[in-house]
MISE-291384 format. One record per atom (N, C-alpha, C, O): residue number from 1; residue in three letters; atom name; x, y, z. Coordinates in Angstrom, 1 decimal, m for minus. Last residue first. Example, Ala and Ser with C-alpha at 12.3 -4.5 7.8 and 13.67 -1.06 7.14 Angstrom:
REM MISE-291384
<2,"ser","N",<12.8,m2.2,7.1>>
<2,"ser","CA",<13.7,m1.1,7.1>>
<2,"ser","C",<12.9,0.0,7.9>>
<2,"ser","O",<13.4,1.1,8.0>>
<1,"ala","N",<13.2,m5.7,7.8>>
<1,"ala","CA",<12.3,m4.5,7.8>>
<1,"ala","C",<13.2,m3.3,7.8>>
<1,"ala","O",<14.2,m3.3,8.5>>
This chain:
REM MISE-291384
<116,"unk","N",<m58.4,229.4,97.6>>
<116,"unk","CA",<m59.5,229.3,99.0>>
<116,"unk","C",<m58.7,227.6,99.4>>
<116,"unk","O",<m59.0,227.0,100.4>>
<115,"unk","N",<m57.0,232.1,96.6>>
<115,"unk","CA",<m57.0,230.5,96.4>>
<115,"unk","C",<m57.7,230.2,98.0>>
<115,"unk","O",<m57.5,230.7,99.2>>
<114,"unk","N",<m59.0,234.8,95.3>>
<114,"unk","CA",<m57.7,234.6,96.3>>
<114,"unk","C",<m57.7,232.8,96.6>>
<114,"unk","O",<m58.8,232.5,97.1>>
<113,"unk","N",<m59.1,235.0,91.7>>
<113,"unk","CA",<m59.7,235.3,93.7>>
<113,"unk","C",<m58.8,234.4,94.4>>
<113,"unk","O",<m58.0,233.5,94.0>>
<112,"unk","N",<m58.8,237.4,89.2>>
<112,"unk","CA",<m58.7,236.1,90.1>>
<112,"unk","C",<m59.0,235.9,91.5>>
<112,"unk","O",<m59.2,236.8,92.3>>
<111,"unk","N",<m59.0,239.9,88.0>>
<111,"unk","CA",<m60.0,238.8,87.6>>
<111,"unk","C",<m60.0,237.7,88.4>>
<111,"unk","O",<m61.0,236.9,88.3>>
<110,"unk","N",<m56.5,240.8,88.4>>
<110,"unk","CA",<m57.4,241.3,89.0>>
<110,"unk","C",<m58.8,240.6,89.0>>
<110,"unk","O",<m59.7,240.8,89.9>>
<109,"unk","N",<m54.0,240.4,87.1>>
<109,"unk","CA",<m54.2,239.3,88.0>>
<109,"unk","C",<m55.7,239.8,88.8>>
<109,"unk","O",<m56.0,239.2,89.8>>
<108,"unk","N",<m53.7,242.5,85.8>>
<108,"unk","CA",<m53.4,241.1,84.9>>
<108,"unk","C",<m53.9,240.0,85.7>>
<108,"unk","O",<m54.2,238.9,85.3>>
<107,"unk","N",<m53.3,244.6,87.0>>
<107,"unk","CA",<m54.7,244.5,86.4>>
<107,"unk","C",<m54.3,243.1,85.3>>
<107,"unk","O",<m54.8,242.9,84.2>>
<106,"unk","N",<m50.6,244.8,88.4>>
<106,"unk","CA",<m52.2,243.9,88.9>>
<106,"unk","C",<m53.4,244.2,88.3>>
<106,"unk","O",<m54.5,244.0,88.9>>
<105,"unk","N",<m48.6,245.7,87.6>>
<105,"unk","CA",<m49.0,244.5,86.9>>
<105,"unk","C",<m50.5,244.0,87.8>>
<105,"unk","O",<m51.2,243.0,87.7>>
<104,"unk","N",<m47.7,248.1,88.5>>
<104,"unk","CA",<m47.5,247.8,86.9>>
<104,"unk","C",<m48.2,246.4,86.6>>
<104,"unk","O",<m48.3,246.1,85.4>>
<103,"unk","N",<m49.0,248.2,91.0>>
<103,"unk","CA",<m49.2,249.3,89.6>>
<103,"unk","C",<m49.1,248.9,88.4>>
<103,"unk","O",<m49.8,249.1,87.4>>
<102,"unk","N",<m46.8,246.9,92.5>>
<102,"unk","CA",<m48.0,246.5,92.4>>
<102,"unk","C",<m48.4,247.0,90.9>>
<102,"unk","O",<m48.2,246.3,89.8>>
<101,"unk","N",<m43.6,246.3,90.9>>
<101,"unk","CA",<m44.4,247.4,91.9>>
<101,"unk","C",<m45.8,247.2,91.0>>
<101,"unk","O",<m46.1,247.2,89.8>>
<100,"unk","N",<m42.9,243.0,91.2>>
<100,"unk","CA",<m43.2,243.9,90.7>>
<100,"unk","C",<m43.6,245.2,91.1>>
<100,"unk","O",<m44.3,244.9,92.0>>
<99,"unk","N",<m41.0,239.3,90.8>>
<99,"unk","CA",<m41.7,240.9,92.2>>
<99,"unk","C",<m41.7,242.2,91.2>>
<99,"unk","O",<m40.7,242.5,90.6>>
<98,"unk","N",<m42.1,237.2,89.0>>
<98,"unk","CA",<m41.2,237.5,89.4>>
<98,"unk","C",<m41.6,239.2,90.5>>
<98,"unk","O",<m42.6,239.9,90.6>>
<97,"unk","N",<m45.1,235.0,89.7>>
<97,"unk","CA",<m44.6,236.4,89.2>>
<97,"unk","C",<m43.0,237.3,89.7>>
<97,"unk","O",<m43.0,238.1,90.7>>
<96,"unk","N",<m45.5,231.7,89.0>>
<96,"unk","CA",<m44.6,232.9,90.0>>
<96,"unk","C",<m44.6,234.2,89.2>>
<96,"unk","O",<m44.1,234.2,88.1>>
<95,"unk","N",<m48.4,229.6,88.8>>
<95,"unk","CA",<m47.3,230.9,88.0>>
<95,"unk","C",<m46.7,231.3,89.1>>
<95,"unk","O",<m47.3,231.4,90.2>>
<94,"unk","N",<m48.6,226.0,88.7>>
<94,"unk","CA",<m48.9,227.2,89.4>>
<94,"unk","C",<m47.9,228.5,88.6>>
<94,"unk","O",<m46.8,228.3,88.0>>
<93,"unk","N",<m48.7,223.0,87.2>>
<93,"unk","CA",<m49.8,223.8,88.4>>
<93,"unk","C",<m49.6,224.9,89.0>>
<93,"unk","O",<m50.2,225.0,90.0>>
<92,"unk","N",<m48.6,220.9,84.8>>
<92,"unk","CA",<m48.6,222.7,85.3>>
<92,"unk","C",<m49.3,222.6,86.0>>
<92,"unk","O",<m50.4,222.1,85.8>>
<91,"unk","N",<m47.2,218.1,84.7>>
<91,"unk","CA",<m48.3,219.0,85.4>>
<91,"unk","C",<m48.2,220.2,85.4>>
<91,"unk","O",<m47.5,220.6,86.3>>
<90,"unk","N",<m45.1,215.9,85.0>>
<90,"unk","CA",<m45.5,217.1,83.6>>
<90,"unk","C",<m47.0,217.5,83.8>>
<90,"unk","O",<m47.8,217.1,82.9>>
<89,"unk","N",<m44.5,214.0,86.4>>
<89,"unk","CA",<m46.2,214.0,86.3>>
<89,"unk","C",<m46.2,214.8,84.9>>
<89,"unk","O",<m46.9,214.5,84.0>>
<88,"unk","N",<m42.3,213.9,87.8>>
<88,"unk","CA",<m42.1,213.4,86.1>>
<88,"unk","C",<m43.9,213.3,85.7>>
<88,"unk","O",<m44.3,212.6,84.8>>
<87,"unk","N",<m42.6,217.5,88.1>>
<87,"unk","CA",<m42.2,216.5,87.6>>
<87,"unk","C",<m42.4,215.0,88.6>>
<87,"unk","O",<m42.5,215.0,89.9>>
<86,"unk","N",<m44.7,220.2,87.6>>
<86,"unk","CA",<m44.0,219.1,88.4>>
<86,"unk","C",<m43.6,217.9,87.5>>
<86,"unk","O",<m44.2,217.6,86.5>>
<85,"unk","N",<m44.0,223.5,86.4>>
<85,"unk","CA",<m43.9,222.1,85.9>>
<85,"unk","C",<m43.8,220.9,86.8>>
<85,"unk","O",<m42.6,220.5,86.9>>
<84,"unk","N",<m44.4,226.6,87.1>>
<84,"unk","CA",<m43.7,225.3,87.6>>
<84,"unk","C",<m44.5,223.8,86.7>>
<84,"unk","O",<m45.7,223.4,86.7>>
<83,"unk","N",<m43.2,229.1,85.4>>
<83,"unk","CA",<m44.9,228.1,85.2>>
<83,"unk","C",<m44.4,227.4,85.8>>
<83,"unk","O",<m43.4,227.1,85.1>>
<82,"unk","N",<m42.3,232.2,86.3>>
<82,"unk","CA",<m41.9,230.9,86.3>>
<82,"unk","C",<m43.1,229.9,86.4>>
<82,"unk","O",<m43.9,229.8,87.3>>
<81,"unk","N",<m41.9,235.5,84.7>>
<81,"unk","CA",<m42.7,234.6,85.5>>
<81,"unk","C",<m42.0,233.1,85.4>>
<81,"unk","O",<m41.4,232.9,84.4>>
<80,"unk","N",<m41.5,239.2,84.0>>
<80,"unk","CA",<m41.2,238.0,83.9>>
<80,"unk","C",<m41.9,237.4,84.4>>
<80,"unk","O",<m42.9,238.0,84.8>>
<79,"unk","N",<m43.8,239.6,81.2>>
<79,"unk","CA",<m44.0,239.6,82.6>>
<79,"unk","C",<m43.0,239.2,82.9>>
<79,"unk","O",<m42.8,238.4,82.0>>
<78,"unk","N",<m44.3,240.7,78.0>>
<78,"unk","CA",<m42.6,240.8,78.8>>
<78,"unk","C",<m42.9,240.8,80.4>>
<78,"unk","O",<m42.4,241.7,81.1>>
<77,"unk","N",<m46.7,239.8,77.1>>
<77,"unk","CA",<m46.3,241.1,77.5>>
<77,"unk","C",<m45.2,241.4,78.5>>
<77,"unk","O",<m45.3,242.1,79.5>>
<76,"unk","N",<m46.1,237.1,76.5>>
<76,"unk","CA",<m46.4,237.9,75.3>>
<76,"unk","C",<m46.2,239.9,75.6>>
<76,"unk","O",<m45.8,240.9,74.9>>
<75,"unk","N",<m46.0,235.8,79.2>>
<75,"unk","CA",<m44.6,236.0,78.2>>
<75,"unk","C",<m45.0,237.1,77.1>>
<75,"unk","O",<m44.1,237.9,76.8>>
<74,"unk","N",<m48.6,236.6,79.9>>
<74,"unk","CA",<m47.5,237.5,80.5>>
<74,"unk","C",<m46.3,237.0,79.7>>
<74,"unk","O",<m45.5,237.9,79.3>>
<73,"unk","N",<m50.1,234.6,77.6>>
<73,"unk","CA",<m50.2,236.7,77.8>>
<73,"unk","C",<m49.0,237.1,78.7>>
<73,"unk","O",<m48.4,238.1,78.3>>
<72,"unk","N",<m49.0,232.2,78.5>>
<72,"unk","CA",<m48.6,232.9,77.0>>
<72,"unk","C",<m49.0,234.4,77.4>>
<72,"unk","O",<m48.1,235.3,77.3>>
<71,"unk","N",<m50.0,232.1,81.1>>
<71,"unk","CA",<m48.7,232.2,80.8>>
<71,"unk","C",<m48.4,233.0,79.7>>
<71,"unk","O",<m47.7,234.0,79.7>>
<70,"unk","N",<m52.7,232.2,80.8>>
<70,"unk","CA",<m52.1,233.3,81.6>>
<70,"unk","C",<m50.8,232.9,81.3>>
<70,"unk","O",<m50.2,233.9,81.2>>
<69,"unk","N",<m52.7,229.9,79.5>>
<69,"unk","CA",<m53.4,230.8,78.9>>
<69,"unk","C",<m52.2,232.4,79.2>>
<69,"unk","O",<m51.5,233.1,78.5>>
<68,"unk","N",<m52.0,228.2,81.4>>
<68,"unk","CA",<m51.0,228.4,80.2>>
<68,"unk","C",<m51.4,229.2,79.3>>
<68,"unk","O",<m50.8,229.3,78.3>>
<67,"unk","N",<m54.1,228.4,83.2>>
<67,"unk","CA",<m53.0,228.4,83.9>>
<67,"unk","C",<m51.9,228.8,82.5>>
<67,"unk","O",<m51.1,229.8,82.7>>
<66,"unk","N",<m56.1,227.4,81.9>>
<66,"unk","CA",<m56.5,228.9,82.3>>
<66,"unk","C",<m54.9,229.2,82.3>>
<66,"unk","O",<m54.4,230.1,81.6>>
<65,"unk","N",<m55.6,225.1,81.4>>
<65,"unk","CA",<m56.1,225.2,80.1>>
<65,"unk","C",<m55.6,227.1,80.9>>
<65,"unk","O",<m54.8,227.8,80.3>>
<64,"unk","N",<m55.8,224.0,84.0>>
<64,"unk","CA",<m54.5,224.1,83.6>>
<64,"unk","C",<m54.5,224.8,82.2>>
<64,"unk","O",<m53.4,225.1,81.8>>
<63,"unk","N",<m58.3,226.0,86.2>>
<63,"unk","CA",<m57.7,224.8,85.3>>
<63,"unk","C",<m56.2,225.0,84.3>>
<63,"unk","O",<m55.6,226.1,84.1>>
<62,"unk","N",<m58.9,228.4,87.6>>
<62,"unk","CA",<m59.9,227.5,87.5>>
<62,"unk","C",<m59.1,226.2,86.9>>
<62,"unk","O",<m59.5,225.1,87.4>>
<61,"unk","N",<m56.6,230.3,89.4>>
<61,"unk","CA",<m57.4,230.0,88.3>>
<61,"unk","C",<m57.6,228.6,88.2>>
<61,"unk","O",<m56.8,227.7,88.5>>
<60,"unk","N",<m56.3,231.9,92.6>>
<60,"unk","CA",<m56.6,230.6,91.7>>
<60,"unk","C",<m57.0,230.9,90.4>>
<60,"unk","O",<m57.8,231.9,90.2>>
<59,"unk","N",<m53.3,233.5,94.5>>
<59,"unk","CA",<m54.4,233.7,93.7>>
<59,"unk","C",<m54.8,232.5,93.0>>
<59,"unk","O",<m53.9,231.9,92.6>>
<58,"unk","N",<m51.6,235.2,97.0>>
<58,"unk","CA",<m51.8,233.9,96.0>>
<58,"unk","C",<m53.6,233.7,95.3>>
<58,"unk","O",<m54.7,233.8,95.8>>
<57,"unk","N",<m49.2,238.0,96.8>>
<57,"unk","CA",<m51.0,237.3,96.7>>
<57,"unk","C",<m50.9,236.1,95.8>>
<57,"unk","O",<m50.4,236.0,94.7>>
<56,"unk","N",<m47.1,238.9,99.3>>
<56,"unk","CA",<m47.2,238.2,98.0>>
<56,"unk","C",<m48.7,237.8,97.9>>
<56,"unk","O",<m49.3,237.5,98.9>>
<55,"unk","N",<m44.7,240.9,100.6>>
<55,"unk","CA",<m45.9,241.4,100.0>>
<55,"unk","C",<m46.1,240.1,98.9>>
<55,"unk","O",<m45.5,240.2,97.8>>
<54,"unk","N",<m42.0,241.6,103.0>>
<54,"unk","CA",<m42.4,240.8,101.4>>
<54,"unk","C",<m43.9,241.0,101.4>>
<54,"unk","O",<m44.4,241.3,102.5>>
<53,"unk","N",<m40.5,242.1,105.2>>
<53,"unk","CA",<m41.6,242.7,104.6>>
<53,"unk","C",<m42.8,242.7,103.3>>
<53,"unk","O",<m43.7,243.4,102.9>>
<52,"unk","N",<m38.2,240.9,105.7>>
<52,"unk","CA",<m39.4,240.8,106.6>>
<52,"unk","C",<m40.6,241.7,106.5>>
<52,"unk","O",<m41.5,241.9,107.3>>
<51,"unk","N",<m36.5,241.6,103.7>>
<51,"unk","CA",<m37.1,239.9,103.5>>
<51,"unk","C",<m38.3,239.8,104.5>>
<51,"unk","O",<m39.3,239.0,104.3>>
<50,"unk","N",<m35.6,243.4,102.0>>
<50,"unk","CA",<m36.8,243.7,102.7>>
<50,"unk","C",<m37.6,242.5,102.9>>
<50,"unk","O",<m38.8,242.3,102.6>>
<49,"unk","N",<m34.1,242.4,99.8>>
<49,"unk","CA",<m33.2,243.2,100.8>>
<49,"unk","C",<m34.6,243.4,102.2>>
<49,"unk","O",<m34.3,243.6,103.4>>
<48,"unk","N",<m35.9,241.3,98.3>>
<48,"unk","CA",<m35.3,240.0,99.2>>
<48,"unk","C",<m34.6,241.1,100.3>>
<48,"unk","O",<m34.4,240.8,101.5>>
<47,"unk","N",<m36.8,243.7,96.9>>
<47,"unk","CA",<m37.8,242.7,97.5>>
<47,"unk","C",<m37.4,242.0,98.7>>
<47,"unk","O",<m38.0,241.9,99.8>>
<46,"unk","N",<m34.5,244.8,95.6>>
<46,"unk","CA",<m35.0,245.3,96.5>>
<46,"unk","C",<m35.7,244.5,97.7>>
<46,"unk","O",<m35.4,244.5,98.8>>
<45,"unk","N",<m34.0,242.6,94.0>>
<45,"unk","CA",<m33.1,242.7,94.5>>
<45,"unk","C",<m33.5,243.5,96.0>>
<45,"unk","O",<m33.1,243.2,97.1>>
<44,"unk","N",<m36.1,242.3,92.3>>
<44,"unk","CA",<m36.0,240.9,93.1>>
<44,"unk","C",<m35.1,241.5,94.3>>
<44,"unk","O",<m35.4,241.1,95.4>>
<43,"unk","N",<m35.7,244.5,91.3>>
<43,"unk","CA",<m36.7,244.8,91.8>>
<43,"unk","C",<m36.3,243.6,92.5>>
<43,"unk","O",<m36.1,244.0,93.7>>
<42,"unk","N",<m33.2,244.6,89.5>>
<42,"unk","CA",<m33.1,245.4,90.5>>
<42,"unk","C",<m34.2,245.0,91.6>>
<42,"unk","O",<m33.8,245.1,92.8>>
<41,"unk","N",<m31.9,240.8,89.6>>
<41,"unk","CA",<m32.8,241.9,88.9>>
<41,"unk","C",<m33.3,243.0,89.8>>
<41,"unk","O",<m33.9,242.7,90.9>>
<40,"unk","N",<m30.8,238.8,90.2>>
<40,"unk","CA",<m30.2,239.6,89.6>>
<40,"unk","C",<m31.0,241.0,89.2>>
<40,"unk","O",<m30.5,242.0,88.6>>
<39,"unk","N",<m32.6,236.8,90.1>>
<39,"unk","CA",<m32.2,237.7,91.7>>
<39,"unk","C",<m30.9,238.5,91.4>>
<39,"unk","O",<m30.2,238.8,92.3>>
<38,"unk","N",<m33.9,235.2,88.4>>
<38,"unk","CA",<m34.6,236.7,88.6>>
<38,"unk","C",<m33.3,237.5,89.8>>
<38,"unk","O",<m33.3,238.7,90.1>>
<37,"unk","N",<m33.8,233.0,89.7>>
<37,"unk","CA",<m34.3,233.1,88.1>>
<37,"unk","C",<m33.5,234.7,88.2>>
<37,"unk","O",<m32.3,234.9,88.1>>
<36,"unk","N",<m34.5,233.0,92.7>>
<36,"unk","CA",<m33.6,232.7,91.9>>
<36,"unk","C",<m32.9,232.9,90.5>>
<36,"unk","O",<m31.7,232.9,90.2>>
<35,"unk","N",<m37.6,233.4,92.0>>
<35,"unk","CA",<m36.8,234.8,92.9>>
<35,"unk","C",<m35.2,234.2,92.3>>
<35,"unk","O",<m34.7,234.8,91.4>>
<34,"unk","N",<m39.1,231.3,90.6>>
<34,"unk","CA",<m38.9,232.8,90.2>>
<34,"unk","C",<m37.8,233.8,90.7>>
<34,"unk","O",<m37.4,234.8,90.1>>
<33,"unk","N",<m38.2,229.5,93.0>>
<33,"unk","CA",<m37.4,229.3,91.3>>
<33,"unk","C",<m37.5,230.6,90.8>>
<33,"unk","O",<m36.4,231.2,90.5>>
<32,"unk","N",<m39.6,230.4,94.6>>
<32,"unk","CA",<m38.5,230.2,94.9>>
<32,"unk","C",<m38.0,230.4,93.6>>
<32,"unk","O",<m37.5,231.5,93.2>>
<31,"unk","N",<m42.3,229.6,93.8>>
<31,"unk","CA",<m41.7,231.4,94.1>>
<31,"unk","C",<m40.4,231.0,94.4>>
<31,"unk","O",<m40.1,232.1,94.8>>
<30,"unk","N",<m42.3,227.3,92.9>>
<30,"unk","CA",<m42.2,228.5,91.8>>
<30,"unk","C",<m41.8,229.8,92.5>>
<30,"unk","O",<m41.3,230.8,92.1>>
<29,"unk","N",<m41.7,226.1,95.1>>
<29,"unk","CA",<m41.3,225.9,94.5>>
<29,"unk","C",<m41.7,227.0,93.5>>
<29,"unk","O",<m40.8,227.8,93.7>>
<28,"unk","N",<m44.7,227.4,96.5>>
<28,"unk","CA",<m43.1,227.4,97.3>>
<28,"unk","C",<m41.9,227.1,96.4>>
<28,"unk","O",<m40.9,227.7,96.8>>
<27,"unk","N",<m46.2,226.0,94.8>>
<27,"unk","CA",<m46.4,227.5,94.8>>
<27,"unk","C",<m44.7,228.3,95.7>>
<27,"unk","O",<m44.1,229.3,95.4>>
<26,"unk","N",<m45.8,223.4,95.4>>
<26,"unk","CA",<m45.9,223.9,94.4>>
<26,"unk","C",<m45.8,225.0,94.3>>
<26,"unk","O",<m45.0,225.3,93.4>>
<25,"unk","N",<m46.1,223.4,98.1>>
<25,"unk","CA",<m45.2,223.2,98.0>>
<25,"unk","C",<m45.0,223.4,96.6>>
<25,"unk","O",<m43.8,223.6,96.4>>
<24,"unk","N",<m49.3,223.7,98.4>>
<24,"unk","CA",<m48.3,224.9,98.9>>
<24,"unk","C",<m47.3,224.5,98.2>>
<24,"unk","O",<m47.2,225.2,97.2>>
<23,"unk","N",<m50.4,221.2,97.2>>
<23,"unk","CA",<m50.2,222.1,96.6>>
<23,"unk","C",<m49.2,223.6,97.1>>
<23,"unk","O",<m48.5,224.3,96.4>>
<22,"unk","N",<m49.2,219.4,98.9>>
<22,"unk","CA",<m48.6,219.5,97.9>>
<22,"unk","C",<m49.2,220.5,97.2>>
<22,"unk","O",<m48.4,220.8,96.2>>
<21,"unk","N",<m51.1,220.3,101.1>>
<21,"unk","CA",<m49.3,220.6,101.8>>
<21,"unk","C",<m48.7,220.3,100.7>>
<21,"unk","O",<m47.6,220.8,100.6>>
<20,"unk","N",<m53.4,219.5,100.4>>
<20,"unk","CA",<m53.0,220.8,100.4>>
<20,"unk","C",<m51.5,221.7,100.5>>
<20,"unk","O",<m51.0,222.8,100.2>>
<19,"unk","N",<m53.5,216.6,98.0>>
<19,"unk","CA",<m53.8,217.6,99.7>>
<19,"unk","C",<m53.0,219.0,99.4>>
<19,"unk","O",<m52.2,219.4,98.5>>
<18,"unk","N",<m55.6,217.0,95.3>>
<18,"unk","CA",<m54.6,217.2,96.0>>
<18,"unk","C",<m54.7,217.8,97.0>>
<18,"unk","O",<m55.3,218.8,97.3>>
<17,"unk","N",<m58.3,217.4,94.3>>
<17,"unk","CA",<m58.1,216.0,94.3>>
<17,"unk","C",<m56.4,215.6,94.9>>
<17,"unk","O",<m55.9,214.5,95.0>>
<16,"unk","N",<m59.2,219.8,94.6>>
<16,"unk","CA",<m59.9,219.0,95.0>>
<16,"unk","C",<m59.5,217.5,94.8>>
<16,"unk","O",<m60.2,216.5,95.0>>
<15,"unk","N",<m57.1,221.5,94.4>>
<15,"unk","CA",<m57.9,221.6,95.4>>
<15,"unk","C",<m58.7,220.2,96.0>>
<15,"unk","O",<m58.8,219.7,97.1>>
<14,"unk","N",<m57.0,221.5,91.7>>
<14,"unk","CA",<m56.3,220.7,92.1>>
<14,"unk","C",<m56.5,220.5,93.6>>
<14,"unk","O",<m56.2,219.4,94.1>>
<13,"unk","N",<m58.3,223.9,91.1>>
<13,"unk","CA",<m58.9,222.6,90.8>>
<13,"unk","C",<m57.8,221.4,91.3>>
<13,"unk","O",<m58.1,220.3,91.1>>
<12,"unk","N",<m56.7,226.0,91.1>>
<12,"unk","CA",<m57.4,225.8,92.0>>
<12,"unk","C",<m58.1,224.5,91.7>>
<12,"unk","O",<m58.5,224.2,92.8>>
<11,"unk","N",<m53.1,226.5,90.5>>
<11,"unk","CA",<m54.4,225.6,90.1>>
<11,"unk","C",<m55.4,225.4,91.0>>
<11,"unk","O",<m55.2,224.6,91.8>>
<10,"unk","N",<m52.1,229.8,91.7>>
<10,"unk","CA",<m52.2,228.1,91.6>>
<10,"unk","C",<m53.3,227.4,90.7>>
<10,"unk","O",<m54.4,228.0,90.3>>
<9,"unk","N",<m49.8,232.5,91.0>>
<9,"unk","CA",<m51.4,232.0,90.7>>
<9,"unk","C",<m51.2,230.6,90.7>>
<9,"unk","O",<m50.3,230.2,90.1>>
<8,"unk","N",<m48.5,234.7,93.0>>
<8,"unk","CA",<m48.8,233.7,92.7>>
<8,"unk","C",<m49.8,233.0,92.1>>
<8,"unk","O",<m50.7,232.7,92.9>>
<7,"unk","N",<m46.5,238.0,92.4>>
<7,"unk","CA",<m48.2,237.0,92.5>>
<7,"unk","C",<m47.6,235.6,92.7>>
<7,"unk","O",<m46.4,235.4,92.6>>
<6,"unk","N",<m45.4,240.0,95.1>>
<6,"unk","CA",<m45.0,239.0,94.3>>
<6,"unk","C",<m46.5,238.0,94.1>>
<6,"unk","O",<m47.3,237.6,95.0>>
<5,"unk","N",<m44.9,243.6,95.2>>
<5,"unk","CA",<m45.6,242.5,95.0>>
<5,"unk","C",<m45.4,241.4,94.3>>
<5,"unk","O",<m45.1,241.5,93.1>>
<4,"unk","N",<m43.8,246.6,96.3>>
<4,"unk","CA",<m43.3,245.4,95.0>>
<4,"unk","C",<m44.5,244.1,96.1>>
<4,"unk","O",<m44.6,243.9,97.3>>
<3,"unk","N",<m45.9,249.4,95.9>>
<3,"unk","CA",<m44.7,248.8,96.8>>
<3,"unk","C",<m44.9,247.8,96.0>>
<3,"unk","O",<m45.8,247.7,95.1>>
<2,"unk","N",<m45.1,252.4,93.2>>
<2,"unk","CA",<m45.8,251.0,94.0>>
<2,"unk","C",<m45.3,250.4,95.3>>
<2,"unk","O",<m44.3,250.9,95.8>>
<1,"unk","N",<m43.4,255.3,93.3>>
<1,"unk","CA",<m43.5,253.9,92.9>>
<1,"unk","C",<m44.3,253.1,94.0>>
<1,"unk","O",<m44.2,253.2,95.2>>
């Protein structure tokens, strides 16, 4: 088996008109929410038991149009994942991938580049 990887994909367009300390905090908020969601689940369970060894790639897609694109395909192919929502803006701005062994899911995230 893989080693487990947790994605993240942000809005990279938000780059340019949000500072940067709210976009981490977005991405901090969905990986959080995902591992909670989820921490019942053998692989979450492994992942957090190996808290000083976690493995996560944050990755951009271009717009929020991209952002719920990639949502509908990983709900459509049983990913789990968490779309954060900010609130009360009702903004999608970022995916959590719940922790996966790499193998099984990084040809879903392989078209993306790493959030600059």
């Amino acid at each position: 088996m893989s080693s487990l990887i947790q994605y993240i994909l942000v809005r990279g367009d938000l780059v340019k008109t949000w500072p940067m300390g709210a976009i981490v905090a977005q991405a901090c908020h969905a990986a959080t929410a995902v591992i909670y969601q989820f921490r019942d689940d053998a692989n979450v369970v492994a992942y957090t038991n190996e808290i000083d060894h976690m493995h996560k790639c944050v990755l951009a897609v271009n717009s929020e149009e991209q952002l719920l694109n990639l949502s509908k395909k990983l709900e459509a192919e049983k990913i789990d994942h968490k779309l954060w929502i900010e609130q009360p803006e009702n903004y999608s701005t970022c995916i959590a991938v719940k922790p996966y062994p790499k193998d099984e899911v990084k040809d879903y995230f392989k078209k993306y580049k790493l959030l600059k």
